[in-house]
C-alpha positions as CSV (number, residue, x, y, z in Angstrom):
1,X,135.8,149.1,103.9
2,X,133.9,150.7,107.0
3,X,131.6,153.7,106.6
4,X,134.3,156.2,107.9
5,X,136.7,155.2,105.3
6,X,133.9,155.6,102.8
7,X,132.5,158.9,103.7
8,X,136.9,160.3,104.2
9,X,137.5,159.0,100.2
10,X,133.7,161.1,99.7
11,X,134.1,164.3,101.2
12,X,138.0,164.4,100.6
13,X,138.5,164.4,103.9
14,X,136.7,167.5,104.7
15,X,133.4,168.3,106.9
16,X,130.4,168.0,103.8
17,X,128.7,170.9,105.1
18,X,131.3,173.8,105.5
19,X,134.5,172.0,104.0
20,X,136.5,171.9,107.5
21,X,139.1,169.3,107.8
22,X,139.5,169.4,112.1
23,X,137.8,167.0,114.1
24,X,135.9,165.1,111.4
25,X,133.2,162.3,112.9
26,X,130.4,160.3,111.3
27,X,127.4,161.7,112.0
28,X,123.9,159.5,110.9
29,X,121.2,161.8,109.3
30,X,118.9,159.0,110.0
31,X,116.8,157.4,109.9
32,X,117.5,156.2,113.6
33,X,119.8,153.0,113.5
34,X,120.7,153.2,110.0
35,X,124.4,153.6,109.8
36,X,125.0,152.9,106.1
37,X,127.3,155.7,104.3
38,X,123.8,156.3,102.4
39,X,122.4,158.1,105.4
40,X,125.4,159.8,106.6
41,X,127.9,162.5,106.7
42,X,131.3,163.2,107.4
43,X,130.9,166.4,109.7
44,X,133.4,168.4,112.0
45,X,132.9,169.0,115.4
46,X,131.4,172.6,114.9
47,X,128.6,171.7,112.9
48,X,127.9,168.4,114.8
49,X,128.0,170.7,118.0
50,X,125.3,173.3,116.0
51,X,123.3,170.8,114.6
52,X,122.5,168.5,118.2
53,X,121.8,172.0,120.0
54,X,120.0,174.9,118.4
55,X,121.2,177.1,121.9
56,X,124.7,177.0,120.2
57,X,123.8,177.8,116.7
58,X,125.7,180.4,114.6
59,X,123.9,181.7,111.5
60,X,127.4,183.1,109.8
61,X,128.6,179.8,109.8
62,X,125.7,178.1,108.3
63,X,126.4,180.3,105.5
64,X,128.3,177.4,104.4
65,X,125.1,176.1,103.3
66,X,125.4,178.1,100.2
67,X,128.0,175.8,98.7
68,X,127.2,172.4,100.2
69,X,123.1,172.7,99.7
70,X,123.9,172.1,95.9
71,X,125.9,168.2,96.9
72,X,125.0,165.7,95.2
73,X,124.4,163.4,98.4
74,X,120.9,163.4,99.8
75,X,122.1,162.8,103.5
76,X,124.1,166.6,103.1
77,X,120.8,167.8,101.1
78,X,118.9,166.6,104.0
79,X,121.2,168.8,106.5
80,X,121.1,171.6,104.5
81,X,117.5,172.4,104.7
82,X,117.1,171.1,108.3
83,X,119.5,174.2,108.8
84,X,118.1,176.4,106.2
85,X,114.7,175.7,107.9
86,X,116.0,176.1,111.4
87,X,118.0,179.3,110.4
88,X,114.9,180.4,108.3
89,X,114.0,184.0,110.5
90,X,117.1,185.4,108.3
91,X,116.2,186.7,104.8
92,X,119.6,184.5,103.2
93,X,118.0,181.8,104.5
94,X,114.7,181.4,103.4
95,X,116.4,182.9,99.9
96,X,118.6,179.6,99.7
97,X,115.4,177.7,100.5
98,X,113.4,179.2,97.8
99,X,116.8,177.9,95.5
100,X,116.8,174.4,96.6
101,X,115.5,171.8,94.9
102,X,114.9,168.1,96.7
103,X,113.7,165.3,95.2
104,X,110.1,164.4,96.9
105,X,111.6,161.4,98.5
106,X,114.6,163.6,99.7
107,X,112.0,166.4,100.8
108,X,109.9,164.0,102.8
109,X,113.0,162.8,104.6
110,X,114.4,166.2,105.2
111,X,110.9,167.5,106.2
112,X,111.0,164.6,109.0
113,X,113.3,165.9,110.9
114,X,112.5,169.8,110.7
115,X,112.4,171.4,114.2
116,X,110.2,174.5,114.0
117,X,112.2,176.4,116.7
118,X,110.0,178.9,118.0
119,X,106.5,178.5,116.1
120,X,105.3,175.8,117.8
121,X,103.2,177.3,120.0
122,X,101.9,179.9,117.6
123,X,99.6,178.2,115.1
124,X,99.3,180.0,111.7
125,X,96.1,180.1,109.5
126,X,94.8,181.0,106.5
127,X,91.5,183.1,105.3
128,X,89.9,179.7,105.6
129,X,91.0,178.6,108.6
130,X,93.5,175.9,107.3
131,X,97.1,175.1,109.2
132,X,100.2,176.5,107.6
133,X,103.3,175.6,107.6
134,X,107.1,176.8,106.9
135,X,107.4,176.3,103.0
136,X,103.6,176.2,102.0
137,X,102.3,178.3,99.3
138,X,99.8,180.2,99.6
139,X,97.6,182.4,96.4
140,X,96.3,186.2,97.5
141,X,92.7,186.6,97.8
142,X,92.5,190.1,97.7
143,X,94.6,192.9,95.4
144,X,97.2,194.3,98.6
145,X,99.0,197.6,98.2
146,X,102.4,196.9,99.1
147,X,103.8,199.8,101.3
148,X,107.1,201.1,100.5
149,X,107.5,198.3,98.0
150,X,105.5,200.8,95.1
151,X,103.2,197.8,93.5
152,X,100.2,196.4,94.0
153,X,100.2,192.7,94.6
154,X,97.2,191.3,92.5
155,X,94.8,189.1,93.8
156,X,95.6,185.3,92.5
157,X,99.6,185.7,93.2
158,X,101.2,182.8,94.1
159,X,103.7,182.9,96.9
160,X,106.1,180.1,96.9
161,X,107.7,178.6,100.2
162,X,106.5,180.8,103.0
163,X,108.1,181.2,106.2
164,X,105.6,182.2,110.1
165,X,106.2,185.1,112.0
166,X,107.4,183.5,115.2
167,X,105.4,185.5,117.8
168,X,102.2,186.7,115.3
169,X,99.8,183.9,114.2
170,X,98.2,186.7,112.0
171,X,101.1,187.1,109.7
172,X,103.4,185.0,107.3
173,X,106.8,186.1,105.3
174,X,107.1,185.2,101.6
175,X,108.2,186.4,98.6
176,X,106.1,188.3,95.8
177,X,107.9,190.3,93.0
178,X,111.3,189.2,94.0
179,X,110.9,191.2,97.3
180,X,110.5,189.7,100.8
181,X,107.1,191.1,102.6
182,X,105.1,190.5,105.4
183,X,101.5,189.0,104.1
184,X,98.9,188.7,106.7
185,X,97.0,185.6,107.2
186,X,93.6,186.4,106.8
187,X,94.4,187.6,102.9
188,X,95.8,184.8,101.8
189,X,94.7,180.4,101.2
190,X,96.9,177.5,101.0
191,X,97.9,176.3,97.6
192,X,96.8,172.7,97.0
């Protein structure tokens, strides 16, 4: 049976990543030359489109994501945060990334083939002068007042899967007491 037929009797016939059933194609997650239904998906021609240019993206219909991050597959896993991370300047976004959990073999092969639209030539560090990264953590190193959010966010915090302020090397997004802020970089160090 060929790796079409495999990943049709899958997916039911339907696109793994938003559940379409027009215009359905293999499409190899990688890596590169590996064809095996292990490293791919069955995807319709809107996502495929989406996913090879990042001009074309849509972020409503990566909202799809929701649903089809929590497949059991690690080739649609792998998708889903490539998209999640691509799409990761909306607040949904990095929210679904903070829920997803990949295995570390999974994570190393999604992390692989991350594109960091638009932060490439902006290069983020912390208080000690160390590189971050989309999805670092990072601990507070001072107590910060946060403004309109009426708390204090103590020194020591932990902030869990950070995303970069695209045009401010000074600043970082994350979450701390379940609300999204903006941290700046010189108050915070990466998590080992």
């Amino acid at each position: 049976m060929g790796v079409e037929l495999l990943l049709i009797e899958r997916s039911g016939n339907s696109c793994e990543l938003c559940s379409s059933k027009d215009d359905l194609a293999v499409y190899v997650v990688g890596p590169e030359g590996d064809t095996r239904q292990e490293s791919s998906v069955l995807l319709c021609a809107v996502c495929r489109g989406q996913i090879e240019d990042a001009q074309k993206t849509d972020e409503h219909h990566w909202r799809c994501l929701s649903d089809s991050m929590w497949s059991q597959i690690p080739a649609v896993q792998v998708l889903a945060y490539r998209m999640l991370t691509r799409l990761s300047t909306n607040a949904w976004s990095r929210d679904l990334l903070d829920m997803l959990y990949l295995e570390d073999d999974v994570l190393d092969w999604a992390k692989d083939g991350v594109e960091e639209v638009g932060v490439e030539s902006v290069i983020h560090r912390d208080a000690n002068g160390t590189q971050l990264s989309i999805g670092d953590s990072v601990t507070l190193i001072k107590d910060l007042n946060v403004k309109g959010g009426g708390f204090t966010a103590k020194r020591g915090t932990l902030v869990r899967s950070i995303s970069l302020v695209a045009d401010n090397s000074a600043q970082i997004e994350g979450k701390v007491s379940g609300q999204q802020i903006v941290l700046l970089t010189q108050f915070v160090k990466k998590a080992a």
